[in-house]
N, CA, C and O atoms as a GROMACS GRO file, in nm:
protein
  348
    1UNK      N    1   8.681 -10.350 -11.965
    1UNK     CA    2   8.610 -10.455 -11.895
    1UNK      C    3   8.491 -10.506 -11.976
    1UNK      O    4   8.472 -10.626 -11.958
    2UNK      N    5   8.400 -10.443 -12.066
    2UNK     CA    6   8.330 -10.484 -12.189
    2UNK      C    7   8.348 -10.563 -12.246
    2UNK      O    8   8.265 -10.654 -12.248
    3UNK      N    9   8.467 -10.571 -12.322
    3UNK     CA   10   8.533 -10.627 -12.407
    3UNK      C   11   8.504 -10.759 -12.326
    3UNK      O   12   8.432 -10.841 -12.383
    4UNK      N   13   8.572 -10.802 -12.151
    4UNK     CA   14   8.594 -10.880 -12.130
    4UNK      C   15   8.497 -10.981 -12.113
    4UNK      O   16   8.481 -11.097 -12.151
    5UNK      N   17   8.430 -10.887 -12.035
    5UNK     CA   18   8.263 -10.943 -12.008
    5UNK      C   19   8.185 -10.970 -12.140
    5UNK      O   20   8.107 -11.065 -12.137
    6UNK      N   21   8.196 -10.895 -12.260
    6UNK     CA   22   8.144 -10.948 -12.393
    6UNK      C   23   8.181 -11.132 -12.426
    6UNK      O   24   8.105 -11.228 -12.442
    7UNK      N   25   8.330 -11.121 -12.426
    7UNK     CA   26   8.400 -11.263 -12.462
    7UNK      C   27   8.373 -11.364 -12.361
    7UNK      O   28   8.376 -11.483 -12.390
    8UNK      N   29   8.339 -11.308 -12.204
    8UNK     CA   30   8.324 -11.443 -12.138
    8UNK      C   31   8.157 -11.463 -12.114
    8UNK      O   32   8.111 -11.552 -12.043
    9UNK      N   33   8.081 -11.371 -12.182
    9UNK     CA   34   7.958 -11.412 -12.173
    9UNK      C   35   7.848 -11.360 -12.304
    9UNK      O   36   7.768 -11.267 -12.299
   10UNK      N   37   7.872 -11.442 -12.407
   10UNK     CA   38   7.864 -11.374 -12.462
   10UNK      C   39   7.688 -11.314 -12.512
   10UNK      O   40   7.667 -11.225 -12.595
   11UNK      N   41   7.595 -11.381 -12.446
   11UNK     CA   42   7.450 -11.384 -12.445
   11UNK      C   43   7.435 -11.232 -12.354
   11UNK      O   44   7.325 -11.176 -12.355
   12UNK      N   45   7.546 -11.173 -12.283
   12UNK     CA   46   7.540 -11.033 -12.229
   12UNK      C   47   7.554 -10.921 -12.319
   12UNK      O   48   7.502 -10.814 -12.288
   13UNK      N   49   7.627 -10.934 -12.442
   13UNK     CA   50   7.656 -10.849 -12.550
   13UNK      C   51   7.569 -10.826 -12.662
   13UNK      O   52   7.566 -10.737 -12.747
   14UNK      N   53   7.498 -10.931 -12.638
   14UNK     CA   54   7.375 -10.973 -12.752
   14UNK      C   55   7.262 -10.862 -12.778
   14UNK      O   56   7.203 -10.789 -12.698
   15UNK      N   57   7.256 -10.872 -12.886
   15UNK     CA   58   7.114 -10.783 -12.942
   15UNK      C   59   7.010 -10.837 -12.961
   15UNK      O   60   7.018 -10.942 -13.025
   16UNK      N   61   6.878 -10.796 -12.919
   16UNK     CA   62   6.792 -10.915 -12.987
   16UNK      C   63   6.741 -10.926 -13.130
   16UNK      O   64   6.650 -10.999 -13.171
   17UNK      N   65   6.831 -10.823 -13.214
   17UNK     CA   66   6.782 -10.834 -13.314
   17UNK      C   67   6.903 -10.952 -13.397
   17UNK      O   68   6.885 -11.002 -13.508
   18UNK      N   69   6.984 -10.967 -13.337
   18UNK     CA   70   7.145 -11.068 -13.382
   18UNK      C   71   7.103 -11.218 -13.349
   18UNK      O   72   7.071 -11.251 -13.235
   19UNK      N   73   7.104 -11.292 -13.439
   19UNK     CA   74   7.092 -11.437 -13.438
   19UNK      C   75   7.170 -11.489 -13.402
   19UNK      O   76   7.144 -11.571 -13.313
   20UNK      N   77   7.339 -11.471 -13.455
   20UNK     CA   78   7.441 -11.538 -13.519
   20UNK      C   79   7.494 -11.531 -13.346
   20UNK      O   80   7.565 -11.624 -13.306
   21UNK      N   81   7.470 -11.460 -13.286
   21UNK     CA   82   7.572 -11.515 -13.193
   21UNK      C   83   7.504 -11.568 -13.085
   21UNK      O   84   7.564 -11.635 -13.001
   22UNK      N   85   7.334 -11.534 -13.074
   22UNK     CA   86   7.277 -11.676 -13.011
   22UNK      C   87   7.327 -11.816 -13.029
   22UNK      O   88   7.344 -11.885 -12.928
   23UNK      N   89   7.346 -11.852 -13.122
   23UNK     CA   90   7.377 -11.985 -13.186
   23UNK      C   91   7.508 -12.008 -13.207
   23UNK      O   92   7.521 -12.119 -13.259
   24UNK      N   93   7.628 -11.944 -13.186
   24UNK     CA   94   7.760 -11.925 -13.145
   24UNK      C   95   7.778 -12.013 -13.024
   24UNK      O   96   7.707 -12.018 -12.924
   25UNK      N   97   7.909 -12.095 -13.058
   25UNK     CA   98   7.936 -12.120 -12.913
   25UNK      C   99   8.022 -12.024 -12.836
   25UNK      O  100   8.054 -12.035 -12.718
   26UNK      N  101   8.052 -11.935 -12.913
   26UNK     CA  102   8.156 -11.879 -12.831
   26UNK      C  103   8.274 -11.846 -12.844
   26UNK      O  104   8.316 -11.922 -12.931
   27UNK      N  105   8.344 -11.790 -12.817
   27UNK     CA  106   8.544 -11.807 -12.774
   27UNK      C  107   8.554 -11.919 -12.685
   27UNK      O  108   8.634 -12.010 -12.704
   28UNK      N  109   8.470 -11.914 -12.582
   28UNK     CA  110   8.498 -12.026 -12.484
   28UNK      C  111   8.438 -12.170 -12.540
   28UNK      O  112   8.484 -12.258 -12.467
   29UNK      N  113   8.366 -12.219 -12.628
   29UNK     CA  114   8.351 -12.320 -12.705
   29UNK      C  115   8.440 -12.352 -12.820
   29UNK      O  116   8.455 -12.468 -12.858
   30UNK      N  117   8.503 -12.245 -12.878
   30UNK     CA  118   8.581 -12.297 -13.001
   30UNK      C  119   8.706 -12.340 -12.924
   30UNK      O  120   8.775 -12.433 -12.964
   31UNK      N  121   8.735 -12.272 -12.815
   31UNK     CA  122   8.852 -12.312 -12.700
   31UNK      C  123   8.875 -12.442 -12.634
   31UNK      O  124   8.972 -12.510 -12.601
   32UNK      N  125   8.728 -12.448 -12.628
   32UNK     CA  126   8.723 -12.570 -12.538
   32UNK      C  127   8.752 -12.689 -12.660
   32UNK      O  128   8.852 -12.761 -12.666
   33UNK      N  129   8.646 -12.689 -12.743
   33UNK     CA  130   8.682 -12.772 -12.912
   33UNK      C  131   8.780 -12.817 -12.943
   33UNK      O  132   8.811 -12.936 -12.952
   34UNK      N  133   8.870 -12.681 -12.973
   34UNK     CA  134   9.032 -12.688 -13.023
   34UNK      C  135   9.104 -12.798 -12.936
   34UNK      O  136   9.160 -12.893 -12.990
   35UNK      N  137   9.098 -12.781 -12.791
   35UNK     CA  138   9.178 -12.854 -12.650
   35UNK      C  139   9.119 -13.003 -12.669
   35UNK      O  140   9.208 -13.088 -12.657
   36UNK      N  141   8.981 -13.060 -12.700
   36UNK     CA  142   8.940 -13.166 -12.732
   36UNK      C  143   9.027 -13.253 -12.875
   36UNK      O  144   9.082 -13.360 -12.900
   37UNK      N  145   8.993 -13.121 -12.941
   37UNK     CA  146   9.087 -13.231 -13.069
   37UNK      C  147   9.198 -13.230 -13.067
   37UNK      O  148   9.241 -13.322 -13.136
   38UNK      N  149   9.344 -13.121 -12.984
   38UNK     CA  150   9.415 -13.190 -12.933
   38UNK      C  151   9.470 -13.324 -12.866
   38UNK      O  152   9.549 -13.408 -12.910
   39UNK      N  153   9.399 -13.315 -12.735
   39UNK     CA  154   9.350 -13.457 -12.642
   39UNK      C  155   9.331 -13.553 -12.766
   39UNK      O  156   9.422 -13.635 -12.777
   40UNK      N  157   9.230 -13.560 -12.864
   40UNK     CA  158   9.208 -13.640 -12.945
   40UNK      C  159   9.313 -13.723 -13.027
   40UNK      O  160   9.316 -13.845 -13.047
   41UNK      N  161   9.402 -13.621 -13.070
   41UNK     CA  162   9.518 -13.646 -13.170
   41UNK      C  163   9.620 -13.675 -13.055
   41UNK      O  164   9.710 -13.754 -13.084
   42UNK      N  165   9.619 -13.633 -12.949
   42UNK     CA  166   9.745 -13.749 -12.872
   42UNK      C  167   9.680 -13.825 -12.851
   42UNK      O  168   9.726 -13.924 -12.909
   43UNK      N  169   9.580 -13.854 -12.795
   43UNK     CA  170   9.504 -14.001 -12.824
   43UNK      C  171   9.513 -14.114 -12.904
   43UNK      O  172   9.502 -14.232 -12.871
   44UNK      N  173   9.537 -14.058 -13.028
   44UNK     CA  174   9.508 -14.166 -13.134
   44UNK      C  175   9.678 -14.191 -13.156
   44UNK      O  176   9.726 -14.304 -13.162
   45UNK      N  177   9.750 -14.077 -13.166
   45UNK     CA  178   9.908 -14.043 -13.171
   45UNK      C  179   9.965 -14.207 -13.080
   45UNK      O  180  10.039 -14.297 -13.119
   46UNK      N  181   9.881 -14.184 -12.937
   46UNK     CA  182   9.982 -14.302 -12.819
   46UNK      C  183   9.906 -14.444 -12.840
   46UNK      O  184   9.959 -14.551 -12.810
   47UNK      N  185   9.779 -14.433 -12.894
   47UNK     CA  186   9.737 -14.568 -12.937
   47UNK      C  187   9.819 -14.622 -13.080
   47UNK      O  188   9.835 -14.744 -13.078
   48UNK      N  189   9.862 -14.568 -13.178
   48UNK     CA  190   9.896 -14.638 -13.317
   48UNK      C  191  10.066 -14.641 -13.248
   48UNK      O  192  10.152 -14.698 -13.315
   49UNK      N  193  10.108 -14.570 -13.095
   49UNK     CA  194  10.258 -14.604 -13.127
   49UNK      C  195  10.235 -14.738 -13.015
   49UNK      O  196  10.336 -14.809 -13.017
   50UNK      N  197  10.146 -14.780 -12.935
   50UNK     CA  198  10.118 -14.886 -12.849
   50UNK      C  199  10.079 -15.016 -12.963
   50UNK      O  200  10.114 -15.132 -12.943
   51UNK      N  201  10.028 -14.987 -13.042
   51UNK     CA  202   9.982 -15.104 -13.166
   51UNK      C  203  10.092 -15.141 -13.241
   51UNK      O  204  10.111 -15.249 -13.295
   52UNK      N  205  10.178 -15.022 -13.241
   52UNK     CA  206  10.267 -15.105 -13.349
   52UNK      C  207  10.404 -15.165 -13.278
   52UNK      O  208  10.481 -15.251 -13.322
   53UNK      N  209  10.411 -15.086 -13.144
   53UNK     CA  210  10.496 -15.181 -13.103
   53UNK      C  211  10.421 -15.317 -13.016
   53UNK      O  212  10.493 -15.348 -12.921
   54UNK      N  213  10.309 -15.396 -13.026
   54UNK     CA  214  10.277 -15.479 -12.974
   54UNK      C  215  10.316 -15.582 -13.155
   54UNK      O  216  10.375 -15.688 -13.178
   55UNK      N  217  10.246 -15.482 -13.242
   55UNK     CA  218  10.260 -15.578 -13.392
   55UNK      C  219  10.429 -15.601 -13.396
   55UNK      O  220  10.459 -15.716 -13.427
   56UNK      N  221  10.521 -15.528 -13.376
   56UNK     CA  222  10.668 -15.572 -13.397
   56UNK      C  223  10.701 -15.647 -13.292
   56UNK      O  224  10.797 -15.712 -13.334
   57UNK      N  225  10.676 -15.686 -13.159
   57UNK     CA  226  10.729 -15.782 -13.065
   57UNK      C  227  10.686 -15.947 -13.089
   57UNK      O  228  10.744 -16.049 -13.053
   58UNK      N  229  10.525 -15.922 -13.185
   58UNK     CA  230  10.476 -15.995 -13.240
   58UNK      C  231  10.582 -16.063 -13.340
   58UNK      O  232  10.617 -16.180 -13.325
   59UNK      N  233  10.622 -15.995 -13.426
   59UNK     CA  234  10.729 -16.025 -13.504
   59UNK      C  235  10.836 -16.095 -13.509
   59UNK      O  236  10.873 -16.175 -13.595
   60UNK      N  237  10.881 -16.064 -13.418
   60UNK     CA  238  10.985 -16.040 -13.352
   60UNK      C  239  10.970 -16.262 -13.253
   60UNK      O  240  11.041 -16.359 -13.278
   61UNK      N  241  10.883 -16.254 -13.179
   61UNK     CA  242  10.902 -16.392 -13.156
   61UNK      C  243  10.879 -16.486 -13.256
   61UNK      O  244  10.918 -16.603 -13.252
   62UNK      N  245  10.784 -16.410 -13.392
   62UNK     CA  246  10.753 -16.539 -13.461
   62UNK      C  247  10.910 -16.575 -13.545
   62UNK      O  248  10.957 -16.688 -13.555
   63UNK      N  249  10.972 -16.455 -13.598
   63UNK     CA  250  11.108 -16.454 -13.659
   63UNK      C  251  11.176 -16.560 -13.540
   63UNK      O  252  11.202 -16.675 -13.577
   64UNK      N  253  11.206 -16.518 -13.394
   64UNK     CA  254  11.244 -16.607 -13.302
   64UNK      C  255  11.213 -16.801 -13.335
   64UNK      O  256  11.302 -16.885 -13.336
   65UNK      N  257  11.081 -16.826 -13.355
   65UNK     CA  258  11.025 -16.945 -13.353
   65UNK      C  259  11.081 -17.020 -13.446
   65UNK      O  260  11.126 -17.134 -13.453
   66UNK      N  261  11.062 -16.892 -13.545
   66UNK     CA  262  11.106 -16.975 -13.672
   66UNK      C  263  11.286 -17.004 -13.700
   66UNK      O  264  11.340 -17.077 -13.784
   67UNK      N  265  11.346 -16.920 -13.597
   67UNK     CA  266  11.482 -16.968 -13.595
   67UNK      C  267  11.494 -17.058 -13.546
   67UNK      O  268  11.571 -17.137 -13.602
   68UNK      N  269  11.422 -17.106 -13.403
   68UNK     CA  270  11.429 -17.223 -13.336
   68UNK      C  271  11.439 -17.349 -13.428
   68UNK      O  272  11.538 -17.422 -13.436
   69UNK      N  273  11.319 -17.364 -13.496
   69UNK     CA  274  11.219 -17.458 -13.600
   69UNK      C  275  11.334 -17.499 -13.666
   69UNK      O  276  11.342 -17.622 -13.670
   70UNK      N  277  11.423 -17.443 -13.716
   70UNK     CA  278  11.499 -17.441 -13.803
   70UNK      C  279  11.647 -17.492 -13.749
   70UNK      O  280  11.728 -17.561 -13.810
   71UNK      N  281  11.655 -17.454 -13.655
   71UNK     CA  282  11.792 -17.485 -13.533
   71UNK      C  283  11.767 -17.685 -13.494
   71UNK      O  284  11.840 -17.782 -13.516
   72UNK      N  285  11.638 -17.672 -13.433
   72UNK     CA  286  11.593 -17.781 -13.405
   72UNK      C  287  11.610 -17.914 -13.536
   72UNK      O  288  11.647 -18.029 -13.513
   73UNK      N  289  11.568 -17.853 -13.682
   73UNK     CA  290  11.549 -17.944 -13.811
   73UNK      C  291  11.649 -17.971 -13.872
   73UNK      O  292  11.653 -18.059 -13.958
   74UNK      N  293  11.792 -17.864 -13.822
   74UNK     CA  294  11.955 -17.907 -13.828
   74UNK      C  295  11.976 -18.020 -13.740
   74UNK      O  296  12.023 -18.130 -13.772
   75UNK      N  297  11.932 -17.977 -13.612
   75UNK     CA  298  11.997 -18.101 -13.535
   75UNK      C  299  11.929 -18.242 -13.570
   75UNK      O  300  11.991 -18.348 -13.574
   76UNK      N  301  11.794 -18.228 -13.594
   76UNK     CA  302  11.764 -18.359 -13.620
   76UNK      C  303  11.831 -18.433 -13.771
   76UNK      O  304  11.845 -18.553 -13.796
   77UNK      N  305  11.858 -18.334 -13.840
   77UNK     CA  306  11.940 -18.405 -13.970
   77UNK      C  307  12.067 -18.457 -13.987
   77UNK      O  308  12.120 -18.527 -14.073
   78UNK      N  309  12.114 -18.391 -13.858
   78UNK     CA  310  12.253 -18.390 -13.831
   78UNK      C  311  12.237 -18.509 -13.769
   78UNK      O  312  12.303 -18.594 -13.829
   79UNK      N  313  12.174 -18.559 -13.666
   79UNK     CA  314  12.123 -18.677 -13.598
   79UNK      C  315  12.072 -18.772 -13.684
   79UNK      O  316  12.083 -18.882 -13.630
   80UNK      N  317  12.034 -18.778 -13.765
   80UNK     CA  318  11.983 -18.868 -13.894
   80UNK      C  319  12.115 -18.933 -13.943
   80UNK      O  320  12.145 -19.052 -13.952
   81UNK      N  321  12.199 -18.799 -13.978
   81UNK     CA  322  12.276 -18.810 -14.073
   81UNK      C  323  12.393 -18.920 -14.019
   81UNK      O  324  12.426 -19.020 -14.084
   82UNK      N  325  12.430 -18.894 -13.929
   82UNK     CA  326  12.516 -18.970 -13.798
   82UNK      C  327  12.481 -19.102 -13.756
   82UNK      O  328  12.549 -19.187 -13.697
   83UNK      N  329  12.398 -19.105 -13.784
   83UNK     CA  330  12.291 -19.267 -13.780
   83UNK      C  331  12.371 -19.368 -13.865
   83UNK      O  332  12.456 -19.454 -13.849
   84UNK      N  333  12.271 -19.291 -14.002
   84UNK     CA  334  12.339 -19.336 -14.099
   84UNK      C  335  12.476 -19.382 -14.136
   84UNK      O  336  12.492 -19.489 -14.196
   85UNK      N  337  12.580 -19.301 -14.102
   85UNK     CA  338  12.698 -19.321 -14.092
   85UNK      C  339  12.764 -19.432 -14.032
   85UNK      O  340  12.854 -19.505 -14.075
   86UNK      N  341  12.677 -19.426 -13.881
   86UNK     CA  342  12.729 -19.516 -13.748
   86UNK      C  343  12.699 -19.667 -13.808
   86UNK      O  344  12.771 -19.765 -13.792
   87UNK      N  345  12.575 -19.662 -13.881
   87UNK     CA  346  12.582 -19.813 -13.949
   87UNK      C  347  12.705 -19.894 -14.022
   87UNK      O  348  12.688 -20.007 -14.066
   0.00000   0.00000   0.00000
């Protein structure tokens, strides 16, 4: 039960002649730390996969537009062209 009570408190185990673990955060701080920069790294993990699929849908209509642009600049040549002809 020492042991336990040492690790969950640890200013109870302390000497006053020991610095190092005044100024310790702890087991329960490096714990808590570790679980933060977890959280952190899925964090950043679900933001760069939300960015890049907003940048490829992006893509994705301008490739669209530009097929249109292009669909549209057939028919009008084709319509030109037919003009011409009909004369």
């Amino acid at each position: 039960m020492n042991v336990l009570a040492s690790l969950l408190h640890p200013k109870l185990a302390q000497d006053d002649s020991s610095g190092a673990i005044a100024t310790s955060p702890g087991i329960i701080g490096w714990i808590a730390t570790f679980f933060m920069a977890i959280a952190a790294g899925f964090i950043i993990w679900d933001m760069v996969k939300r960015i890049r699929k907003v940048r490829y849908r992006e893509e994705i209509r301008q490739e669209i537009s530009e097929e249109e642009a292009a669909i549209e600049e057939a028919a009008e040549l084709e319509r030109e062209r037919r003009m011409r002809e009909g004369k």
